[in-house]
Biopython code that builds the backbone (N, CA, C, O; Angstrom):
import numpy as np
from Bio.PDB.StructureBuilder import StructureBuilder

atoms = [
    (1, "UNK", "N", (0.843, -1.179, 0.000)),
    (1, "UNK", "CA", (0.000, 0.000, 0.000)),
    (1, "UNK", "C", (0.882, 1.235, 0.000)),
    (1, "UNK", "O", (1.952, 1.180, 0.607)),
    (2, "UNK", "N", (0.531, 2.313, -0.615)),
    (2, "UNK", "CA", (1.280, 3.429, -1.166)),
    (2, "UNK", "C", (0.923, 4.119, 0.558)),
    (2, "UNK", "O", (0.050, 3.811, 1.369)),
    (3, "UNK", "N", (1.923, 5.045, 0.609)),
    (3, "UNK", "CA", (2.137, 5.568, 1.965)),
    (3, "UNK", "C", (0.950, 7.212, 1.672)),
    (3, "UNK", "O", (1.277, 8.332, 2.064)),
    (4, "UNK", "N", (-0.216, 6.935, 1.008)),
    (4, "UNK", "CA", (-1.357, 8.094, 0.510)),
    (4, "UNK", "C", (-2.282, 7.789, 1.525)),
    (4, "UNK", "O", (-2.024, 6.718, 2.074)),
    (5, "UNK", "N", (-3.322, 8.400, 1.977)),
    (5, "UNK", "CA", (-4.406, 8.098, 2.616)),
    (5, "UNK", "C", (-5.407, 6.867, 1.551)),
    (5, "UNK", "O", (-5.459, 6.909, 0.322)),
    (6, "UNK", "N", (-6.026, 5.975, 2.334)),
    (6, "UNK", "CA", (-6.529, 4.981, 1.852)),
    (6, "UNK", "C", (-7.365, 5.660, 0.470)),
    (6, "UNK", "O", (-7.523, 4.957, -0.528)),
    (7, "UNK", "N", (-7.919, 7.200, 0.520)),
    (7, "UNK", "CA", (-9.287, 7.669, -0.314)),
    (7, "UNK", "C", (-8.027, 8.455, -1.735)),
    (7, "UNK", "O", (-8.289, 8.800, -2.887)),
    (8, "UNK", "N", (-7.220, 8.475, -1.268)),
    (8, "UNK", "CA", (-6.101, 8.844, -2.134)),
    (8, "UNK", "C", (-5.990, 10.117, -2.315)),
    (8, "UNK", "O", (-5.674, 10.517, -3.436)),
    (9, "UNK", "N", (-6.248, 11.124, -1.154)),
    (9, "UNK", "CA", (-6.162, 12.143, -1.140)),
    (9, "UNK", "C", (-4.704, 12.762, -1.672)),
    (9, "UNK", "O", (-3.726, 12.270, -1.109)),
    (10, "UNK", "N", (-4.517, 13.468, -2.376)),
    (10, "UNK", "CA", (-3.307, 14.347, -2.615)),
    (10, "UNK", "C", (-2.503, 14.658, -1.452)),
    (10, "UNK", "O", (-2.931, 14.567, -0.302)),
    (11, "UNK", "N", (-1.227, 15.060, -1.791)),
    (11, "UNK", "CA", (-0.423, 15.620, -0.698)),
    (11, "UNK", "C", (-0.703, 15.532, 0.655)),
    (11, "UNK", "O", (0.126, 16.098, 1.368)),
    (12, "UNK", "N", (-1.646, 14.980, 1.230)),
    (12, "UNK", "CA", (-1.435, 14.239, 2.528)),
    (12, "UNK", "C", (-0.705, 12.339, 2.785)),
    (12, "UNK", "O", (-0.902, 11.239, 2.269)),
    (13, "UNK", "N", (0.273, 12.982, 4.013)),
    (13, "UNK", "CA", (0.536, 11.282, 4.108)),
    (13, "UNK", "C", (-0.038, 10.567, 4.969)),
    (13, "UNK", "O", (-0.735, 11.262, 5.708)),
    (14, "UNK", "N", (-0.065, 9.341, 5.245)),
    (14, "UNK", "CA", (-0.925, 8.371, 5.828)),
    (14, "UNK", "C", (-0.126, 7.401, 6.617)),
    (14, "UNK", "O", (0.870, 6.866, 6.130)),
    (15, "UNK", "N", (-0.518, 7.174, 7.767)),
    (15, "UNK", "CA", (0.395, 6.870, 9.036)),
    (15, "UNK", "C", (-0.272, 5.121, 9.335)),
    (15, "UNK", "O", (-1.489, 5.188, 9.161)),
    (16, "UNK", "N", (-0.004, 4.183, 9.577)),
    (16, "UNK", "CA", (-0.314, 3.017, 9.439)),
    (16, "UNK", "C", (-0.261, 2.916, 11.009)),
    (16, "UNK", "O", (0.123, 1.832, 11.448)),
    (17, "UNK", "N", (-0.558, 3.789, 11.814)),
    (17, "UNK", "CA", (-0.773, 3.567, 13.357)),
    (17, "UNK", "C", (-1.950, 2.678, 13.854)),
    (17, "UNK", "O", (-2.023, 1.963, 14.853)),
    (18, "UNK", "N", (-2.978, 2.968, 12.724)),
    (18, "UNK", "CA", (-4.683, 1.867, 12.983)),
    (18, "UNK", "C", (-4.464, 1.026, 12.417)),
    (18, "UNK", "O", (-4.706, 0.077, 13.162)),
    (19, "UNK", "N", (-3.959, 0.485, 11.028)),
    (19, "UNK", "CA", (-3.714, -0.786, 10.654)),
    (19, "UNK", "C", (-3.042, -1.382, 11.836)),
    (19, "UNK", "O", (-3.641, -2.345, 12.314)),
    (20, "UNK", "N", (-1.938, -1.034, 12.416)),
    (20, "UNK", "CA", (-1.298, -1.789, 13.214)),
    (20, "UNK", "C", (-1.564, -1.976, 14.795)),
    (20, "UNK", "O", (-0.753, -2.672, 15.407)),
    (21, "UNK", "N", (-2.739, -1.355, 15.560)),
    (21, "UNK", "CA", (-3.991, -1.405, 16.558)),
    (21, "UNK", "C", (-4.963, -2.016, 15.964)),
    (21, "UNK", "O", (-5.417, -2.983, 16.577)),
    (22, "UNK", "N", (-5.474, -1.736, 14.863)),
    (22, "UNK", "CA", (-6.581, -2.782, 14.891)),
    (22, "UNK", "C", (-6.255, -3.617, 14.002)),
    (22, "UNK", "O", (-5.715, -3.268, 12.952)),
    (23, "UNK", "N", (-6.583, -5.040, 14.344)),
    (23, "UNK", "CA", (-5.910, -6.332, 13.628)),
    (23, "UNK", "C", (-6.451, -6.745, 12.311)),
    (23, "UNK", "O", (-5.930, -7.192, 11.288)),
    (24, "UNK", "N", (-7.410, -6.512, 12.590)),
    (24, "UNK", "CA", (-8.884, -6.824, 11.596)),
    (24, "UNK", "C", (-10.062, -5.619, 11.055)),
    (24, "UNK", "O", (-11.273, -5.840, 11.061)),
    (25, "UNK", "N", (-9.360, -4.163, 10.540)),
    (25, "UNK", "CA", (-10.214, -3.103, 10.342)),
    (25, "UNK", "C", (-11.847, -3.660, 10.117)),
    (25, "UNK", "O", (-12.723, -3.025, 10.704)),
    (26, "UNK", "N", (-12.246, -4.840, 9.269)),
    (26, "UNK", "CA", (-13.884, -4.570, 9.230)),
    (26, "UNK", "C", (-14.590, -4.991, 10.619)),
    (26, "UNK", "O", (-15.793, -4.739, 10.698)),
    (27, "UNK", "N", (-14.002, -5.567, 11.652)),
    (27, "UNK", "CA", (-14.067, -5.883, 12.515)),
    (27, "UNK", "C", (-13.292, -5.528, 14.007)),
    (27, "UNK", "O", (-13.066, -6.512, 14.712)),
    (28, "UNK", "N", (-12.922, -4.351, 14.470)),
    (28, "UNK", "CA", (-12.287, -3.683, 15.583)),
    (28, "UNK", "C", (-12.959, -4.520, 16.496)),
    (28, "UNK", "O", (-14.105, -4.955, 16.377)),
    (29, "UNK", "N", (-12.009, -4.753, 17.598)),
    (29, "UNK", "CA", (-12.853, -5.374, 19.090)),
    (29, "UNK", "C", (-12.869, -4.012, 19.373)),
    (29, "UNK", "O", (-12.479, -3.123, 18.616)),
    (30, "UNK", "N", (-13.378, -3.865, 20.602)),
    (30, "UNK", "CA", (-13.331, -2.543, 22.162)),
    (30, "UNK", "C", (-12.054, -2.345, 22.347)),
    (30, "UNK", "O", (-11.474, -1.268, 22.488)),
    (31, "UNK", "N", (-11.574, -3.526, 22.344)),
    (31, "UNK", "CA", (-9.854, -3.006, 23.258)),
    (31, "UNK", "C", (-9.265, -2.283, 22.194)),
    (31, "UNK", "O", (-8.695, -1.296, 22.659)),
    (32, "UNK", "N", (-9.135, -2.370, 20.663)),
    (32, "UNK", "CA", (-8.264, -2.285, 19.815)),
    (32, "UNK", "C", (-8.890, -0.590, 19.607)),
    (32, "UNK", "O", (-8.203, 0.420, 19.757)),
    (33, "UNK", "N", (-10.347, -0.619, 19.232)),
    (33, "UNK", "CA", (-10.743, 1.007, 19.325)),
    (33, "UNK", "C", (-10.398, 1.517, 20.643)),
    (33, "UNK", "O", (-10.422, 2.734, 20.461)),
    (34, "UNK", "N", (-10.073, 1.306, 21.936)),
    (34, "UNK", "CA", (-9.954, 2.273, 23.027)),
    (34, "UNK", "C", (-8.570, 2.195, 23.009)),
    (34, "UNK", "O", (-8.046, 2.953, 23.826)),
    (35, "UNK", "N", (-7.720, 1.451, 22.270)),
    (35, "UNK", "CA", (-6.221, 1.784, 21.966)),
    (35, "UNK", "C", (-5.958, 2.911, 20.661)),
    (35, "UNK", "O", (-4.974, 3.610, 20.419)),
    (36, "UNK", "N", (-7.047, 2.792, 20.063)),
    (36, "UNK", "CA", (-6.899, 3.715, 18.859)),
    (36, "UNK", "C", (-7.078, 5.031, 19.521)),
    (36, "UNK", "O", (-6.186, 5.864, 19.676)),
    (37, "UNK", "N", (-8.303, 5.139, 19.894)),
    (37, "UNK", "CA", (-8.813, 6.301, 20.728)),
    (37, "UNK", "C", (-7.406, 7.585, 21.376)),
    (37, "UNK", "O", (-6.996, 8.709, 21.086)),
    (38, "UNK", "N", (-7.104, 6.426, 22.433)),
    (38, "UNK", "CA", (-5.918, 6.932, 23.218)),
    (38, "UNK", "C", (-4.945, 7.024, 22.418)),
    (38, "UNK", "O", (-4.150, 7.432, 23.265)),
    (39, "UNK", "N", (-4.420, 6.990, 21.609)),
    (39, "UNK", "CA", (-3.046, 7.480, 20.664)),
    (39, "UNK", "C", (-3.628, 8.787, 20.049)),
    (39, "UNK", "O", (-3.186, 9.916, 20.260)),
    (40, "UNK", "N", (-4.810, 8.429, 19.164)),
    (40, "UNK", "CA", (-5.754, 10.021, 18.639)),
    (40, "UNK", "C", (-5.947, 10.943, 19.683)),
    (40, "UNK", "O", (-6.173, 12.101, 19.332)),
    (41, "UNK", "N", (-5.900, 10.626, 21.212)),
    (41, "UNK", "CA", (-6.368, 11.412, 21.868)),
    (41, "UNK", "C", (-4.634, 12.180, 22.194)),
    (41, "UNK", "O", (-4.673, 13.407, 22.109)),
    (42, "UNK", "N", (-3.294, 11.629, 22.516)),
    (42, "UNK", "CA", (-2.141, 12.000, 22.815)),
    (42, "UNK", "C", (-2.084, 12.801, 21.341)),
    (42, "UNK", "O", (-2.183, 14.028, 21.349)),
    (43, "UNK", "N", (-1.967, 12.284, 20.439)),
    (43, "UNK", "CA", (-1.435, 12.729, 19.045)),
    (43, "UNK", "C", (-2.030, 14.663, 18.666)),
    (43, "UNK", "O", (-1.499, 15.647, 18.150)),
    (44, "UNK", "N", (-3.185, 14.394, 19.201)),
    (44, "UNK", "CA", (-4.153, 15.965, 19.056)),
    (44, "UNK", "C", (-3.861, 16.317, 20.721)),
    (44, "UNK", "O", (-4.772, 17.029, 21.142)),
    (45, "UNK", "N", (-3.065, 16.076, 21.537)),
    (45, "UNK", "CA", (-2.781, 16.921, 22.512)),
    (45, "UNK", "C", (-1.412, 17.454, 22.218)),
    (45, "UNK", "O", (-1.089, 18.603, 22.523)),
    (46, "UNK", "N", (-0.478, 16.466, 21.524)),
    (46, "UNK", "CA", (0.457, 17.377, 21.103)),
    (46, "UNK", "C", (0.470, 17.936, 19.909)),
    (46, "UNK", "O", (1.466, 18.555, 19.534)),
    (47, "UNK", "N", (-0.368, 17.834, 19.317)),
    (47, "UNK", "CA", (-0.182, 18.898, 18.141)),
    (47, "UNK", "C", (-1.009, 20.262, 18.584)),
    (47, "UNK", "O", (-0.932, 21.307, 17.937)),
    (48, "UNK", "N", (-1.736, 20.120, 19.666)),
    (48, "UNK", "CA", (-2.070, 21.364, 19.991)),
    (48, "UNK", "C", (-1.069, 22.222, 20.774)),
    (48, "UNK", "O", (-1.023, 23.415, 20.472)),
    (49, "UNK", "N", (-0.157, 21.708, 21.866)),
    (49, "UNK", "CA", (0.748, 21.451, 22.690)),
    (49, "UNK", "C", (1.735, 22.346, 21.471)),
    (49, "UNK", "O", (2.079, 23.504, 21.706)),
    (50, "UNK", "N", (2.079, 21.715, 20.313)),
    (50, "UNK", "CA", (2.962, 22.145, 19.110)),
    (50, "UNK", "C", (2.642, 23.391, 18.549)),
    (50, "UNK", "O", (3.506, 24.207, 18.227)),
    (51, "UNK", "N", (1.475, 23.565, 18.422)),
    (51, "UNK", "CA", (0.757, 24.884, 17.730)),
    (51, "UNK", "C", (1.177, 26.104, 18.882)),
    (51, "UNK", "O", (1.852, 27.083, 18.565)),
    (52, "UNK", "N", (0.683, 25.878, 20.197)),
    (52, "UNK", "CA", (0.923, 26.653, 21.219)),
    (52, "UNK", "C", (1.903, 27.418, 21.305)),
    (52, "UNK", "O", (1.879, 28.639, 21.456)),
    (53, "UNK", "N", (2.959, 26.605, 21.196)),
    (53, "UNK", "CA", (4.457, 26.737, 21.275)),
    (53, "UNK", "C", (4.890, 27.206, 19.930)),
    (53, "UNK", "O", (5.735, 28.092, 19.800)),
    (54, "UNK", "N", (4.512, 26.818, 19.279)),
    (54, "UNK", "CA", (5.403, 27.446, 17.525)),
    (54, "UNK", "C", (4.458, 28.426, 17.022)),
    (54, "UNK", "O", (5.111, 29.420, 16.706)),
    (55, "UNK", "N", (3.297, 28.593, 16.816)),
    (55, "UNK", "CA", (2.307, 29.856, 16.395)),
    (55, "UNK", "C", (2.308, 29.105, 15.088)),
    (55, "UNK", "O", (2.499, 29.622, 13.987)),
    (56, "UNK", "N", (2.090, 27.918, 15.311)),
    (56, "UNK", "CA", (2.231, 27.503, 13.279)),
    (56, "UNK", "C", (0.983, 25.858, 13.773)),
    (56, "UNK", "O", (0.511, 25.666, 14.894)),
    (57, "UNK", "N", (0.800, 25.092, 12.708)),
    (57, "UNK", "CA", (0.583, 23.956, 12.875)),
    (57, "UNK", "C", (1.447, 23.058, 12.337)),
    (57, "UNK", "O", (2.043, 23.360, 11.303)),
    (58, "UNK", "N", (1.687, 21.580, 13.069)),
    (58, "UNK", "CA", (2.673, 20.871, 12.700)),
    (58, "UNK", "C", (2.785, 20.676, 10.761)),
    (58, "UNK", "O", (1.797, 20.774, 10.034)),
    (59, "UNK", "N", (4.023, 20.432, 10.325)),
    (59, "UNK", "CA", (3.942, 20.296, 8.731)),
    (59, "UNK", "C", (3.958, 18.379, 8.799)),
    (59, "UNK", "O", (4.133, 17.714, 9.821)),
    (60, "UNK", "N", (3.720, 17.845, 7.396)),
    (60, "UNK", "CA", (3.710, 16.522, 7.276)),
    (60, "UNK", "C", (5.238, 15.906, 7.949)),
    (60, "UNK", "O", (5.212, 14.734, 8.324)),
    (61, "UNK", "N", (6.106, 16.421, 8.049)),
    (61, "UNK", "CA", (7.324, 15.900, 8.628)),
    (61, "UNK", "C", (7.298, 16.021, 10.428)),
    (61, "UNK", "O", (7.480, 15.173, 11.302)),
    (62, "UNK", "N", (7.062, 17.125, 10.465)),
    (62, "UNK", "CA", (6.646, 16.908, 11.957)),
    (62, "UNK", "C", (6.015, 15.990, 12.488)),
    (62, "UNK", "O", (6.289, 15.423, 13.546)),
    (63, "UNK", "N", (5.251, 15.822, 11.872)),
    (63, "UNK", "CA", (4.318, 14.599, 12.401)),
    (63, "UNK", "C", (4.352, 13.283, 12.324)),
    (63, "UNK", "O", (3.918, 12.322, 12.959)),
    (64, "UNK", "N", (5.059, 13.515, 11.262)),
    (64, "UNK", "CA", (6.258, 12.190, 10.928)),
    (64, "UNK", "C", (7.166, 11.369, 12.057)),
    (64, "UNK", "O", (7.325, 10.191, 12.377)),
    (65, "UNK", "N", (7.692, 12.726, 12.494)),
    (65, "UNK", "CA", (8.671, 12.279, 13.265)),
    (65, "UNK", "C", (7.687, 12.120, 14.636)),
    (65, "UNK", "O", (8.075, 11.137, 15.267)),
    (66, "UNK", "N", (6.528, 12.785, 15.297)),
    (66, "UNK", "CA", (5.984, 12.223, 16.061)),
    (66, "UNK", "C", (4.891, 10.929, 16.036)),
    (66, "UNK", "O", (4.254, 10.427, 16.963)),
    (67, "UNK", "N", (4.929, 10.649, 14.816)),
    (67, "UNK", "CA", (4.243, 9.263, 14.251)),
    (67, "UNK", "C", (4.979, 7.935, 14.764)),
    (67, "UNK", "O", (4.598, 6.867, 15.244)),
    (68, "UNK", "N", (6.812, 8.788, 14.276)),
    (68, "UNK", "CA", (7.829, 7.426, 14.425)),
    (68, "UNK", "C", (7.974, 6.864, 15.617)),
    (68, "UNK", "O", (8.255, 5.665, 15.621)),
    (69, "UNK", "N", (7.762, 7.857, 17.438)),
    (69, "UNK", "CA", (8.116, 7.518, 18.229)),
    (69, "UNK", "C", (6.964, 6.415, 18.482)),
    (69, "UNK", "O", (7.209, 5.615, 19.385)),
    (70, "UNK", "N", (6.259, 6.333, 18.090)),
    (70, "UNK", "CA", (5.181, 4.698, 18.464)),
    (70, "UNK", "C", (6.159, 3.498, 18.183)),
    (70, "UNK", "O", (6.052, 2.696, 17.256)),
    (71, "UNK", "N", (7.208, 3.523, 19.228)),
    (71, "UNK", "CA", (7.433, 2.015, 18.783)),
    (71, "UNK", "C", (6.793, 1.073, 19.522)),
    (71, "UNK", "O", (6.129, 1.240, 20.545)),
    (72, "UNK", "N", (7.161, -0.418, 18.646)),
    (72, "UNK", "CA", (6.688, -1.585, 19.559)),
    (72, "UNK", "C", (6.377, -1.752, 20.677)),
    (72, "UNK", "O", (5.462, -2.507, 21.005)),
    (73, "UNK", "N", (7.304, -0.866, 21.740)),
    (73, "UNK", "CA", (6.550, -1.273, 23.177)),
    (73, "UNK", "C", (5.568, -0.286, 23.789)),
    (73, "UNK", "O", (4.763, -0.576, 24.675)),
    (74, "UNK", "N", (5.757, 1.243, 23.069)),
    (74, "UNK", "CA", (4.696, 1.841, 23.035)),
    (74, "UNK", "C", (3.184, 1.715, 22.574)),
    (74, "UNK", "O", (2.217, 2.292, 23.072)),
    (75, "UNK", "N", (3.200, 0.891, 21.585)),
    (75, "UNK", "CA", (2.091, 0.602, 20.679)),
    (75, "UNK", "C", (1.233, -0.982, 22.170)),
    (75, "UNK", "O", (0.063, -1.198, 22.485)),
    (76, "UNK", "N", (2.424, -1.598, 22.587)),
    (76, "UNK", "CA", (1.553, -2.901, 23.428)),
    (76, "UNK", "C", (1.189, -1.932, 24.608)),
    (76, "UNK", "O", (0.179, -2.382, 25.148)),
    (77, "UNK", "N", (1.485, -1.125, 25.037)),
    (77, "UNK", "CA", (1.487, 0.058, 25.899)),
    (77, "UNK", "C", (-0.005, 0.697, 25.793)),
    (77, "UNK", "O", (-0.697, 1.090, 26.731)),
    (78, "UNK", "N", (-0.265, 0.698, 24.646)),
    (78, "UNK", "CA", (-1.297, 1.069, 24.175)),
    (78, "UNK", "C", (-2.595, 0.166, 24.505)),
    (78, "UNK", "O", (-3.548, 0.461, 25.226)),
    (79, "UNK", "N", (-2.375, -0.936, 23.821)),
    (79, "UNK", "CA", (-2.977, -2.360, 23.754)),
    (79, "UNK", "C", (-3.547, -2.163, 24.801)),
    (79, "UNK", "O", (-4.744, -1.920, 24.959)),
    (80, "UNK", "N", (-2.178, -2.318, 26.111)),
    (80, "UNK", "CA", (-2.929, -3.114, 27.551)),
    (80, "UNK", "C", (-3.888, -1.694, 28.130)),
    (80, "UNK", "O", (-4.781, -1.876, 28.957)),
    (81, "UNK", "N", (-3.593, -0.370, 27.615)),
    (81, "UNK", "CA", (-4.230, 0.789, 28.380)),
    (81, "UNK", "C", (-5.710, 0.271, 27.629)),
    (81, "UNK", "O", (-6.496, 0.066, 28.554)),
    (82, "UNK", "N", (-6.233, 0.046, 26.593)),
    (82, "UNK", "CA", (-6.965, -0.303, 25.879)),
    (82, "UNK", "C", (-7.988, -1.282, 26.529)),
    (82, "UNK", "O", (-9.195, -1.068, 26.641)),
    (83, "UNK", "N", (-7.059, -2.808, 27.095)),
    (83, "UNK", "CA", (-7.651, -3.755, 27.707)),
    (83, "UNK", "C", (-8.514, -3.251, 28.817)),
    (83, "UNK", "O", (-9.676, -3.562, 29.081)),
    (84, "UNK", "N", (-7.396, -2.075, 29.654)),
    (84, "UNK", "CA", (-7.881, -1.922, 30.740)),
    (84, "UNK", "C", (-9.377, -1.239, 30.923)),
    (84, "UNK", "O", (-10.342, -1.452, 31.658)),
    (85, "UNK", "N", (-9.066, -0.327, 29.889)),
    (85, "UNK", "CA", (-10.173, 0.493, 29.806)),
    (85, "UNK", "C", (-11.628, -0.436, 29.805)),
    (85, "UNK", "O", (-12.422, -0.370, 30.743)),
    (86, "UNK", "N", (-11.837, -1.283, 28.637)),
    (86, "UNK", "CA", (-12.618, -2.151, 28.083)),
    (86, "UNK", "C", (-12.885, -2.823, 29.661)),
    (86, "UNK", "O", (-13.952, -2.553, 30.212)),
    (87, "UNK", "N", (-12.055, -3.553, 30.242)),
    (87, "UNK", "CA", (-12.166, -4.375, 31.369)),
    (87, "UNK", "C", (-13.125, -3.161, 32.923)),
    (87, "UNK", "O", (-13.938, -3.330, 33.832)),
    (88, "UNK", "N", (-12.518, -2.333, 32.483)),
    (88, "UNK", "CA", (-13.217, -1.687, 33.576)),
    (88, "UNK", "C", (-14.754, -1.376, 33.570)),
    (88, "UNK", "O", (-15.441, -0.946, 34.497)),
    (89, "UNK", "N", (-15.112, -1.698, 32.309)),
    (89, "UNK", "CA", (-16.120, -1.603, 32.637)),
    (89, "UNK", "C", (-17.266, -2.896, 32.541)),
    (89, "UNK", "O", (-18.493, -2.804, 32.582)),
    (90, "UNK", "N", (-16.424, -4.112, 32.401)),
    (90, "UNK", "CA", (-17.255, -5.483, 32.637)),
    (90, "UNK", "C", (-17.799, -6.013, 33.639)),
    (90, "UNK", "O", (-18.379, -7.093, 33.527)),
]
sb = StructureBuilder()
sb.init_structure("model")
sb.init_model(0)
sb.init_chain("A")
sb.init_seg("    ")
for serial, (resi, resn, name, xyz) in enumerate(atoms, 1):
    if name == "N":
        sb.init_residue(resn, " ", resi, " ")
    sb.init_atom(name, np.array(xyz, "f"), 0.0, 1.0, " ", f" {name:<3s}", serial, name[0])
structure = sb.get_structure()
């Protein structure tokens, strides 16, 4: 898959952070959306956090580079905040 948004929007790039939270897009469990959730929810606190501070909004590289820090143990990091969430309320 070309690194474009799935709808093939122009000049925006496309970050494979939900392919790789949710396992099975036509089918998300709870845990995998309340892991998605919580990364969308950090990701738009620092880009507001970014705006604040620079008087600009982040460019596609910026975000890039805050895309990249999701590594592997951040991303299961995610997962189990996800589980928990889901679990708390069973």
């Amino acid at each position: 898959m070309s690194n474009q948004f799935p709808s093939g929007v122009p000049g925006h790039s496309y970050n494979r952070i939900f392919e790789t939270i949710v396992k099975d897009p036509s089918s998300p469990t709870l845990e995998e959306m309340a892991s998605y959730f919580i990364y969308k929810k950090a990701k738009r606190e620092w880009a507001t956090n970014y705006c604040q501070r620079n008087n600009q909004k982040p460019d596609e590289k910026i975000l890039a580079e805050y895309v990249a820090t999701y590594t592997e143990s951040r991303l299961e990091g995610l997962s189990k905040e996800g589980q928990q969430i889901v679990a708390s309320f069973a």
